[in-house]
C-alpha positions in Angstrom: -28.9 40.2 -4.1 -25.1 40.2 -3.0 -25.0 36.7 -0.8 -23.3 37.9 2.6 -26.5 40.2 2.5 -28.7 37.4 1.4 -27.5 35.6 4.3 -28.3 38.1 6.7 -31.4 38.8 5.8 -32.2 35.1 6.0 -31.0 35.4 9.7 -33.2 38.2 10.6 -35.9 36.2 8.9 -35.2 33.3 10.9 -34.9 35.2 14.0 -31.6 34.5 15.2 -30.5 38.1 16.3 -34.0 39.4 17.5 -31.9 42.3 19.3 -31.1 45.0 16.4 -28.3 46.1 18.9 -26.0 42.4 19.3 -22.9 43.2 17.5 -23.4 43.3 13.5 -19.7 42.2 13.4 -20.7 38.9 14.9 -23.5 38.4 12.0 -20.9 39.8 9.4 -18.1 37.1 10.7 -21.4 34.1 11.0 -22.4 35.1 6.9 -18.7 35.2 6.0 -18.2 31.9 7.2 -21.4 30.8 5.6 -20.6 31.5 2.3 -17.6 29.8 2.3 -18.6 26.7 2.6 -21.6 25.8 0.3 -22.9 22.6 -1.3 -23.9 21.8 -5.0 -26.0 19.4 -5.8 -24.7 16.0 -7.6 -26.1 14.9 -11.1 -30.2 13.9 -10.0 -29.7 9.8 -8.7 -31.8 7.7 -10.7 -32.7 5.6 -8.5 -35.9 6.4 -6.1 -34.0 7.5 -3.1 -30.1 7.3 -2.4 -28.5 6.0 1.2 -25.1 4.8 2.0 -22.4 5.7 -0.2 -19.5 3.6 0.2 -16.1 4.1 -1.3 -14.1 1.7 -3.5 -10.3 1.7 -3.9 -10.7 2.6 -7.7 -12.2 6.0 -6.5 -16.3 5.0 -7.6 -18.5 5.4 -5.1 -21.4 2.5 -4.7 -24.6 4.3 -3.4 -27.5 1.8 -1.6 -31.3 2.8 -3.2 -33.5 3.5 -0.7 -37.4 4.1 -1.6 -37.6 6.7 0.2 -35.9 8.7 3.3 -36.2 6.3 6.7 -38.0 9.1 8.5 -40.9 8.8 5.9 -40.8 4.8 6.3 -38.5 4.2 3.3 -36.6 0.7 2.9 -33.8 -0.7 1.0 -34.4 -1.9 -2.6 -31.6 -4.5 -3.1 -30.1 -1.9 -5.8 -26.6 -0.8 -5.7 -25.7 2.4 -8.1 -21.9 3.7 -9.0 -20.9 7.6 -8.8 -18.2 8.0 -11.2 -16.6 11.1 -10.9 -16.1 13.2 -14.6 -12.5 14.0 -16.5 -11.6 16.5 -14.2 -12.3 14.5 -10.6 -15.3 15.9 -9.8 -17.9 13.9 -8.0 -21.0 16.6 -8.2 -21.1 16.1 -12.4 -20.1 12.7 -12.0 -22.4 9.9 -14.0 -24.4 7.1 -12.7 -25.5 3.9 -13.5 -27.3 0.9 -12.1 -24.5 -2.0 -11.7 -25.3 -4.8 -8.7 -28.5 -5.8 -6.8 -28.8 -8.4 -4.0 -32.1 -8.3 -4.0 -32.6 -12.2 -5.6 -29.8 -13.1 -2.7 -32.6 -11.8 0.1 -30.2 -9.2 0.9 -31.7 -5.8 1.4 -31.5 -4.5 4.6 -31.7 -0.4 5.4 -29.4 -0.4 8.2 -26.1 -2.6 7.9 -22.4 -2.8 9.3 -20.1 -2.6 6.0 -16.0 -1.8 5.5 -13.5 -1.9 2.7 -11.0 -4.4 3.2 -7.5 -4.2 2.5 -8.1 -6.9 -0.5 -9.7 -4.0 -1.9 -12.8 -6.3 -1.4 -15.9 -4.7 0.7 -17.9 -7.0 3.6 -21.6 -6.6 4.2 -22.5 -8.2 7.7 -26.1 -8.3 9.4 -29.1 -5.6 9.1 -32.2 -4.0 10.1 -35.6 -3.5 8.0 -34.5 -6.1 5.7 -36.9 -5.3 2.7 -38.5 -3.0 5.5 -39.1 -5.9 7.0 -38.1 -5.1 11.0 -35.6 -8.3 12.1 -32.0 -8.2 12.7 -30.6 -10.4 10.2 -27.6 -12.3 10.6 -26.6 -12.4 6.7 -23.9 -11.6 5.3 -21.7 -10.9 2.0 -18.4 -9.7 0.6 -18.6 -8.2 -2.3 -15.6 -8.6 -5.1 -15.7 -5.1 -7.3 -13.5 -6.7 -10.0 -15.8 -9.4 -10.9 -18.8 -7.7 -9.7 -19.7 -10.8 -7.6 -21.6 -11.2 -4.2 -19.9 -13.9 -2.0 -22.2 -15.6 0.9 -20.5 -14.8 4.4 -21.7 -17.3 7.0 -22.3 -16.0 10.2 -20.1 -16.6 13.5 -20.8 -19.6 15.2 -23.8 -19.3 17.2 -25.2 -16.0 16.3 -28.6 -16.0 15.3 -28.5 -12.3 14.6 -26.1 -9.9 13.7 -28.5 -6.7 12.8 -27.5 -3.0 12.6 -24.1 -3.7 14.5 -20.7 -1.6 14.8 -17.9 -2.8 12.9 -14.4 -1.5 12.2 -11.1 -2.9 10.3 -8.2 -2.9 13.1 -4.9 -1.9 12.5 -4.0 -5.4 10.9 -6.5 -5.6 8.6 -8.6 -8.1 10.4 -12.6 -7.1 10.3 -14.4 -6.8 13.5 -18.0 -6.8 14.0 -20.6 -6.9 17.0 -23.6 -8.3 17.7 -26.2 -5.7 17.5 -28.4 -7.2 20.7 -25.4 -8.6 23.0 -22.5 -8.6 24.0 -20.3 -11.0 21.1 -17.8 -9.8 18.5 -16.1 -11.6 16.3 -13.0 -11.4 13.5 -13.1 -12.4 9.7 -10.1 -13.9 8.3 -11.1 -13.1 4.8 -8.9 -15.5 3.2 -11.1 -18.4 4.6 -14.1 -16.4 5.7 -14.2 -17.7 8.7 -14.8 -15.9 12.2 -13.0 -16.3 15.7 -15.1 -15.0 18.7 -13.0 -11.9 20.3 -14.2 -9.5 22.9 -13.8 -10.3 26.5 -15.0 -8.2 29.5 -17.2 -6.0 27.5 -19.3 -3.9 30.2 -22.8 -4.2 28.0 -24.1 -4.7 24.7 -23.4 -3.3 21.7 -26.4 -1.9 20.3 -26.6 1.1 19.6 -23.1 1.4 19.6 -20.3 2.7 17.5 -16.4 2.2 17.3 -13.7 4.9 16.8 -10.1 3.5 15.7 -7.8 5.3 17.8 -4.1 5.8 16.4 -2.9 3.5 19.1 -4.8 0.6 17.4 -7.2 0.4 20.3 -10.7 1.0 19.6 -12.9 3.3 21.7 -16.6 3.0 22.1 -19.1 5.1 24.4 -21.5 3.0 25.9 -25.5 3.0 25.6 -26.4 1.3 28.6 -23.8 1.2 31.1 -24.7 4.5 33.1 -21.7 7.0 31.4 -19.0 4.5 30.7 -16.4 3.9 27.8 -14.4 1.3 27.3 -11.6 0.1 24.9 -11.0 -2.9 22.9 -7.4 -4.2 22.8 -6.8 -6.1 19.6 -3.6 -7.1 20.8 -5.4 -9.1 24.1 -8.7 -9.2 22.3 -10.1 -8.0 25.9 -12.7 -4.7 26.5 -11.6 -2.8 29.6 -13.0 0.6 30.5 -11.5 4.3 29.2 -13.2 6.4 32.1 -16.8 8.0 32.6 -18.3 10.5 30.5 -18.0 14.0 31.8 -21.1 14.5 29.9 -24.0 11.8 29.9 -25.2 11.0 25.9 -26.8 8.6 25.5 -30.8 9.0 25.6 -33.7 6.7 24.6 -35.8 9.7 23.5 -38.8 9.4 26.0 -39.3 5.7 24.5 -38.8 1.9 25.7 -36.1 1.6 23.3 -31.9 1.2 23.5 -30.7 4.7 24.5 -29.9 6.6 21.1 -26.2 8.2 20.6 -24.9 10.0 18.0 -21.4 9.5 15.9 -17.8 9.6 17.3 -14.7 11.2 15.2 -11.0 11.4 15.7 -9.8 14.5 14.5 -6.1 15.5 13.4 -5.3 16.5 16.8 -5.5 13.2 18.4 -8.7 13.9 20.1 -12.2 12.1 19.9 -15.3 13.9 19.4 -18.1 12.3 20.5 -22.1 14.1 19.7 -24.8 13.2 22.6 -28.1 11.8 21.6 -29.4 14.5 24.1 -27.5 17.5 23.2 -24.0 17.1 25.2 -20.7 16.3 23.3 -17.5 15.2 25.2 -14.1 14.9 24.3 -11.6 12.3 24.5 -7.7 13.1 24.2 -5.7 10.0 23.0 -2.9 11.6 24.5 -4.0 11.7 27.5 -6.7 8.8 27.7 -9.0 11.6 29.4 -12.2 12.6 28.9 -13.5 16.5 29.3 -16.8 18.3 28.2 -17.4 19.3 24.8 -19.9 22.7 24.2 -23.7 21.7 24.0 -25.5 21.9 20.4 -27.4 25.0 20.3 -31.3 24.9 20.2 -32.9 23.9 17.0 -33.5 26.2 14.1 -37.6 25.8 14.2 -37.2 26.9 17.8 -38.5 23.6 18.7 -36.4 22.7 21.7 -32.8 21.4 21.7 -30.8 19.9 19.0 -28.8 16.5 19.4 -28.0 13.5 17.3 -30.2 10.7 18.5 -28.3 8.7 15.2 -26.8 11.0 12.8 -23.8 11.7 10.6 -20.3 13.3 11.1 -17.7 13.6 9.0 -13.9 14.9 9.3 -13.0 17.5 7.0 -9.3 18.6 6.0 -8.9 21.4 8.1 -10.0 18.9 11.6 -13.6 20.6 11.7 -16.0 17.9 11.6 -19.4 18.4 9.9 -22.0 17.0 12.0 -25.9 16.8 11.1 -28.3 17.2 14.3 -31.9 17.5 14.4 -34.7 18.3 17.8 -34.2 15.8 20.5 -37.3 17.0 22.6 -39.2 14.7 21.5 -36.7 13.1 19.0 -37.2 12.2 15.3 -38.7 15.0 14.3 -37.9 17.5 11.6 -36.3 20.0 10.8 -32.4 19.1 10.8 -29.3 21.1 11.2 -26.0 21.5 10.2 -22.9 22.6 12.1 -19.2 22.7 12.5 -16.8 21.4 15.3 -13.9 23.3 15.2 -12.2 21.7 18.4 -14.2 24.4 21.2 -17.5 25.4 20.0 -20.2 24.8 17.4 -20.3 26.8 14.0 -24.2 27.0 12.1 -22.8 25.4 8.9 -25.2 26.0 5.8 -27.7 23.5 4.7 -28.9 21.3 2.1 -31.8 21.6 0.2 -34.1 18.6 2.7 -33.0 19.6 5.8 -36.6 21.0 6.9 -38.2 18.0 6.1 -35.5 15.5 7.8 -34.3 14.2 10.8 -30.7 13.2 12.3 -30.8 9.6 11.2 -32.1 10.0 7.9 -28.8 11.1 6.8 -25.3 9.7 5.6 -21.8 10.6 4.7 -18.7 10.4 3.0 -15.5 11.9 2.5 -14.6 12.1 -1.0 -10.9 11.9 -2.2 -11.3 15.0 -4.1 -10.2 17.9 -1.3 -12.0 16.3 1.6 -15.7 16.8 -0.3 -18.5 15.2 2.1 -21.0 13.2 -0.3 -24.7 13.6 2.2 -27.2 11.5 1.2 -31.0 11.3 2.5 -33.0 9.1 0.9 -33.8 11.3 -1.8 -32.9 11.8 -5.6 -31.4 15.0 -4.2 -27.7 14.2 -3.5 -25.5 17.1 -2.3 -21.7 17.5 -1.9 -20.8 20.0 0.9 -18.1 22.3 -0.5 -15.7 22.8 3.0 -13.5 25.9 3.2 -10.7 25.3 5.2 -7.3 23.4 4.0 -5.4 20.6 5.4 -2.1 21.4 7.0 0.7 20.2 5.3 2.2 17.6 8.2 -1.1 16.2 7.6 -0.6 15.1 4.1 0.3 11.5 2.9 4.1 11.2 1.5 5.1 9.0 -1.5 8.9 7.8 -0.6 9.4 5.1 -3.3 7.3 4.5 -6.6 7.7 3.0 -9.9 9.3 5.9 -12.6 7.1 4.3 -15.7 3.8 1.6 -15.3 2.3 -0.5 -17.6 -1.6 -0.7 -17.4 -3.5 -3.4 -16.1 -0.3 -4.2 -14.1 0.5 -4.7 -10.7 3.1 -2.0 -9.1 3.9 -1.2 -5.4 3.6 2.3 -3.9 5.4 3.1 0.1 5.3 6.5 1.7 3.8 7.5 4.7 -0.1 8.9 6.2 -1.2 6.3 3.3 -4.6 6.1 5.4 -5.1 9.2 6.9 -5.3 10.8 10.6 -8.7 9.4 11.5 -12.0 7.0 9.4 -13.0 9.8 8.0 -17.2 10.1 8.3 -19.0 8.1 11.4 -22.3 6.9 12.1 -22.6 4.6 14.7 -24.2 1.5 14.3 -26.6 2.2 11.8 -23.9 2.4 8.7 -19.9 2.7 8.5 -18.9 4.6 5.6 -14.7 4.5 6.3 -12.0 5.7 4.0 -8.8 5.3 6.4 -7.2 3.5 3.2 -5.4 4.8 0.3 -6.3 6.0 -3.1 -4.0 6.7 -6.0 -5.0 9.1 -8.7 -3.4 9.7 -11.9 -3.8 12.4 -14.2 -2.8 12.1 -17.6 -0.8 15.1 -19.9 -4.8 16.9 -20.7 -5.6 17.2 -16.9 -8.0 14.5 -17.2 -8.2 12.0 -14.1 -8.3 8.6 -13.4 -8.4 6.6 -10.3 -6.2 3.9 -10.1 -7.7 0.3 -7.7 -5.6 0.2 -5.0 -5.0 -3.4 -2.6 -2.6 -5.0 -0.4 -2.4 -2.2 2.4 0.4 -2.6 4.6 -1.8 -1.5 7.6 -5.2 -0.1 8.5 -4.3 1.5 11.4 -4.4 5.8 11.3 -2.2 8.6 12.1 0.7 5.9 11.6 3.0 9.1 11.7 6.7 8.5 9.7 6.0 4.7 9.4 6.6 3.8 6.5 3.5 1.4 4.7 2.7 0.4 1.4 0.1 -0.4 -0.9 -0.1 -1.9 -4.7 -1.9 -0.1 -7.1 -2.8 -1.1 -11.1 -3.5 1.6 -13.3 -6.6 1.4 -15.2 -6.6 0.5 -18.8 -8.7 3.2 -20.0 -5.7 5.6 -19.3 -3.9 6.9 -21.9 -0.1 6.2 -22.6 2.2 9.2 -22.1 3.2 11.5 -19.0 1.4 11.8 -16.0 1.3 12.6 -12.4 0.3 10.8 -9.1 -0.4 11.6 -6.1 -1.6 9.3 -2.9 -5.0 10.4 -1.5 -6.4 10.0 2.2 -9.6 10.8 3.0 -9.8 14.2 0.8 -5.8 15.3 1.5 -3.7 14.1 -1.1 -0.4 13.8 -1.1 2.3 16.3 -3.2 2.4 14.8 -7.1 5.2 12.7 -8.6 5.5 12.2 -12.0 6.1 8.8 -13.9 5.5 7.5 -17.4 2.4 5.2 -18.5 2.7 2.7 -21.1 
């Protein structure tokens, strides 16, 4: 069967266009799009289940082992695995292997706040269901990729928990996290590991919670229980003041005695701020601007089960500004099946989905971009790890620029890179509070004379900050020495849009 006709039949099946007479042209346009964009699974995880995928500078991503998907009471193992992507760059027939555990360091929590530094290091800081155990720890470690070594990271002074808390790195490459169950935050100078206490005048606490880097510097956040407010943080004053009510109300508690539920927040291209309700509504925030406006409502769920929302869920940016969101029923909440859409700056696009989706919900999901044409890694839980395939391109003002590089590199050395975009228009894939997957930092990938393609570890960013414009930053970069010596190209990658190539000469 041809698969635009596949997919129509499966949307007859499904019921979608119940009236033979709605316009075929609107199914033909729905299928087209459809079959554009596709996922493929990755090579089976070994582990029992996969959950956040974080990833490094040197282009591997580290995958958390879940026993099972959160819906279906599945908790964190301890285990870290490593996706190396094959010869050619590509993640889906990448290999994996077993390389870290913190589990004999008491350190396995399911949900966790977590960032790449621009030491190329990557800090762990607090949890929730630590071993499945339900607390909000106040652990924390950073995590050295060179050495493969877990570092103990005390908590601020004072906190007795740190649980599943927001966290961001601001523009100057300082790491910024919140307590989970007030109203605290507090910076990590990661040369001493110490914290400072930050954060004055914030409206409520944070749980629940997530934080959007705006290209300003400022941070935005949507708050959970202070009516329809937002506010921004000001790391310049290190004070919260608020951005203006929601036009829309999102957050929701479900029906339950718990912290209303909201779902992730992501800065596209445009300078704009899309922001998915826990009950259904989006809103929109224009940086521009600083004003907020309504964004469409998800449409009802695909079991015809009520109305779909994102009571904790997934998004991530893809190259062309659509952002890929996964939503699931929110009346009553946490219940299956889930479904994936589009954004594409007005209105909601069904988006095809992966294998699980009828048998998971919102929050059992994660992703990440990957630096290989803006590629979303999902995860669930499960063995089954997809890649969605997007079909839209980046436009070419959005690309990272490579202004001054080195002409020939030695490998295993040290050699600094400047251009501009270095890290990206936006963080690339949100959560909330539950996990932070960001990749608003640069990666440089060589490919040698046989096409084959190796990631270089990159450090030392010049700034964190996104949509930095015609600023120009820098980065070092060491090229690994399993290269081999001869031509090759380079090219600067931010989240998924890479930069044109240069070439140089590796010795």
């Amino acid at each position: 069967m041809k698969p635009l006709q596949a997919c129509i039949n499966r949307q007859q099946n499904r019921g979608i266009f119940q009236n033979f007479g709605m316009l075929v042209v609107v199914l033909l346009a729905w299928c087209t799009f459809a079959s554009a964009q596709h996922w493929t699974p990755v090579t089976p995880y070994p582990g029992s289940g996969a959950g956040t995928a974080i990833l490094r500078t040197d282009g591997i991503v580290m995958v958390q082992e879940l026993t099972a998907p959160a819906s279906a009471g599945g908790h964190a193992t301890g285990n870290w695995w490593e996706l190396v992507p094959d010869s050619g760059g590509s993640y889906a027939t990448g290999s994996w292997s077993l390389f870290t555990s913190t589990a004999s360091l008491g350190y396995a929590p399911l949900y966790f706040g977590s960032a790449v530094l621009p030491n190329d290091q990557i800090v762990f800081v607090g949890g929730e269901y630590n071993f499945g155990v339900q607390d909000d720890t106040n652990m924390g470690f950073v995590y050295r990729p060179i050495l493969d070594k877990w570092i103990s990271l005390s908590p601020p002074s004072g906190w007795s928990k740190i649980g599943d808390a927001p966290t961001v790195v601001l523009p100057n490459g300082t790491f910024m996290v919140g307590d989970c169950c007030s109203a605290k935050e507090a910076l990590l100078d990661f040369s001493t590991l110490t914290w400072t206490s930050t954060g004055t005048g914030k409206a409520d606490n944070n749980s629940e919670e997530g934080w959007t880097l705006l290209p300003n510097g400022k941070v935005l956040t949507v708050d959970t229980q202070n009516g329809t407010e937002s506010e921004l943080y000001n790391p310049s004053t290190g004070k919260w003041s608020l951005a203006g009510k929601l036009p829309n109300p999102l957050p929701y508690n479900c029906g339950l005695s718990i912290v209303p539920e909201l779902g992730p927040a992501v800065l596209r291209p445009n300078g704009t701020v899309f922001v998915a309700g826990a009950n259904g509504f989006t809103d929109i925030y224009k940086t521009s601007t600083k004003k907020w406006s309504k964004g469409p409502i998800f449409p009802p769920n695909s079991a015809g089960e009520g109305q779909d929302g994102v009571a904790d869920g997934p998004a991530a940016i893809l190259p062309d500004g659509n952002v890929l969101v996964m939503a699931s029923n929110i009346n009553p909440c946490f219940i299956t099946p889930s479904d994936f859409y589009e954004f594409n700056g007005s209105t909601f696009i069904t988006a095809p989905s992966p294998p699980n989706a009828s048998n998971e919900v919102s929050y059992d999901g994660r992703m990440l971009v990957l630096p290989n044409g803006g590629h979303i890694l999902f995860t669930d839980g499960t063995q089954d790890v997809e890649v969605y395939i997007p079909a839209g391109s980046a436009k070419s003002a959005w690309k990272p620029t490579i202004t001054s590089f080195p002409s020939s590199v030695t490998r295993g050395n040290s050699y600094t890179i400047k251009g501009t975009q270095f890290n990206g228009l936006t963080q690339g894939a949100a959560y909330g509070d539950d996990a932070q997957s960001a990749t608003n930092f640069p990666l440089v990938r060589l490919t040698d004379a046989v096409g084959n393609v190796y990631y270089a570890v990159t450090k030392n960013f010049s700034t964190m900050g996104v949509a930095t414009g015609s600023k120009v930053v820098s980065a070092t970069f060491i090229p690994p020495t399993s290269m081999p010596v001869g031509p090759a190209t380079m090219v600067v990658v931010a989240n998924g849009i890479e930069s044109d190539s240069v070439g140089l000469t590796v010795f």
